[in-house]
C-alpha positions in Angstrom: -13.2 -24.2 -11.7 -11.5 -21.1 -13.0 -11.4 -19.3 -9.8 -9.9 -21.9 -7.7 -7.3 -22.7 -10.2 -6.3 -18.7 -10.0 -6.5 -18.7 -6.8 -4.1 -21.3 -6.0 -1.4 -19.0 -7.6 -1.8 -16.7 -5.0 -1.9 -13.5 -6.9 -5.1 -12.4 -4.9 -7.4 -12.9 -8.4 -10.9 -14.2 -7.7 -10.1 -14.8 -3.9 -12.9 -17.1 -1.8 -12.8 -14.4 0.6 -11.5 -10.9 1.4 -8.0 -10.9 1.4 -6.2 -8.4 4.0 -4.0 -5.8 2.7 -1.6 -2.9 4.2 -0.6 0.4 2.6 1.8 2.5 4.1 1.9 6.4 3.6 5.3 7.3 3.9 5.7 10.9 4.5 9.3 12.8 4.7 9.0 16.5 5.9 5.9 17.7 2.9 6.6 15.1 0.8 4.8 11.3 0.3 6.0 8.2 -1.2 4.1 6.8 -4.1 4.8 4.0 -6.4 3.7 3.2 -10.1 2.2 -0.4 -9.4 3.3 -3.0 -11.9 1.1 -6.2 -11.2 -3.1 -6.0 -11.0 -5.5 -4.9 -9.5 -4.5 -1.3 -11.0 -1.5 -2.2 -12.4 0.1 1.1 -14.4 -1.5 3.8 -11.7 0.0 5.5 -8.8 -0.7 4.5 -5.2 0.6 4.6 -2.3 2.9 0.8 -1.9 1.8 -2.0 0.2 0.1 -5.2 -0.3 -1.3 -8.7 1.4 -0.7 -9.6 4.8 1.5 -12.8 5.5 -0.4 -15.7 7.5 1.1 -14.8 10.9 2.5 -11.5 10.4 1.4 -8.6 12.0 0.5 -5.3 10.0 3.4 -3.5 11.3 6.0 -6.1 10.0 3.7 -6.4 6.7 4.0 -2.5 5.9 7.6 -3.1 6.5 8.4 -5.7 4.4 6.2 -4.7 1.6 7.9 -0.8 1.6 11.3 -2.9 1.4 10.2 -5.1 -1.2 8.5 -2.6 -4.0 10.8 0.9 -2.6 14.3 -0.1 -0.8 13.9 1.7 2.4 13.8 0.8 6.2 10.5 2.5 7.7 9.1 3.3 11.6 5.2 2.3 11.2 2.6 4.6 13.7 -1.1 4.6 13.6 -3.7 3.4 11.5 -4.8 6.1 9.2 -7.7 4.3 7.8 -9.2 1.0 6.8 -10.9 0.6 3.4 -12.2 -2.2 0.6 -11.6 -2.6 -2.6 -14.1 -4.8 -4.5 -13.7 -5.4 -8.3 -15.6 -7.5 -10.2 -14.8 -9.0 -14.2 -17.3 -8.3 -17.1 -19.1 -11.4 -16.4 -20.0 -9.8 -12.4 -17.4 -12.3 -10.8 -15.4 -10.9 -7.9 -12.4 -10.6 -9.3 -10.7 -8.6 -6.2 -11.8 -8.2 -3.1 -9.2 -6.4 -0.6 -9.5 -5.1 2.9 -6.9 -2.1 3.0 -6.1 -1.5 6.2 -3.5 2.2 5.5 -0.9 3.2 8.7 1.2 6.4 8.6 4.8 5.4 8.4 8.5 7.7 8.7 12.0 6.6 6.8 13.9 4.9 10.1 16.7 6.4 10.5 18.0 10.0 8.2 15.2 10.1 5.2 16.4 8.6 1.9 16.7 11.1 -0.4 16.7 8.3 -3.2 14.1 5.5 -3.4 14.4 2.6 -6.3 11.4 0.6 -7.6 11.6 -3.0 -6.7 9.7 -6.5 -6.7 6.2 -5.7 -8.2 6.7 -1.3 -8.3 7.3 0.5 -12.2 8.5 3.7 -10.2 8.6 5.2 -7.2 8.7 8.8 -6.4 9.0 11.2 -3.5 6.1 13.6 -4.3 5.5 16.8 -3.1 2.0 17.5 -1.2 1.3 20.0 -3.2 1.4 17.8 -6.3 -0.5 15.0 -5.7 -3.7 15.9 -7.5 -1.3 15.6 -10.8 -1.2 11.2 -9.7 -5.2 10.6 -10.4 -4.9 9.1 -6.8 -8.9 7.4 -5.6 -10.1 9.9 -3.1 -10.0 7.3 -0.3 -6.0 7.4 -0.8 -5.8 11.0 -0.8 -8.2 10.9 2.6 -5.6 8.3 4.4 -2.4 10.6 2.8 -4.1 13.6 4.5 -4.7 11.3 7.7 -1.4 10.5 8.0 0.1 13.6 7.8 -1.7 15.0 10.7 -0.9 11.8 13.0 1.1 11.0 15.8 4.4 10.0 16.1 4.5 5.4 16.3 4.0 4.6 18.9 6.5 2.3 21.0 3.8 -0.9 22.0 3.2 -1.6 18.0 5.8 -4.5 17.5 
């Protein structure tokens, strides 16, 4: 069946069950990182970078690794700042993806990077100013969770 043989690959693509994801909104001072996403689902638009959660990896380290992987930068993860699906289904009806987004607010550790580099599965990445966001067609979900996070709290210390 086609779905189990794209599913094997482990791109996510018409998944027997919800697959877990993380996005982390990375804020520095009024500004929020945003990448250009290179692979599907939405591959071409802006979003804020993340993606699926390791078998035995905690969110925290996922958020991590994934902002290293698609931006090149060390980050301090804090609270969850929202938890959302994505379902998307082919022309047939088929689910082709079916994501549970679980979004936490996130710092640069350390002095903030003033430059980030796209890497792994990213086009771009871009500081963006807060101001400017409505300019990146960015769902309104995303722009909830980007709001969220820059009202939160500092991480707390118990999330490792």
């Amino acid at each position: 069946m086609l779905s189990e043989q794209v599913n094997k690959a482990g791109n996510g693509e018409y998944p027997r069950a919800p697959v877990v994801a993380v996005g982390a909104v990375v804020t520095w001072g009024q500004r929020v990182l945003l990448i250009r996403r290179g692979a599907e689902p939405g591959r071409g638009e802006w979003s804020i970078p993340g993606g699926k959660l390791e078998l035995g990896e905690k969110i925290t380290q996922a958020a991590q690794r994934e902002i290293w992987e698609e931006c090149g930068i060390e980050i301090d993860v804090g609270d969850v700042v929202g938890v959302t699906e994505r379902i998307i289904r082919d022309d047939q009806g088929r689910i082709r993806f079916h994501y549970i987004l679980v979004d936490v607010a996130a710092a640069p550790a350390g002095h903030p990077p003033a430059v980030v580099k796209a890497r792994s599965d990213a086009l771009e990445v871009r500081w963006v100013e807060r101001t400017e966001l409505t300019d990146y067609a960015l769902p309104a979900e995303t722009l909830t969770v980007i709001r969220r996070a820059f009202t939160t709290s500092t991480p707390p210390e118990d999330w490792g």
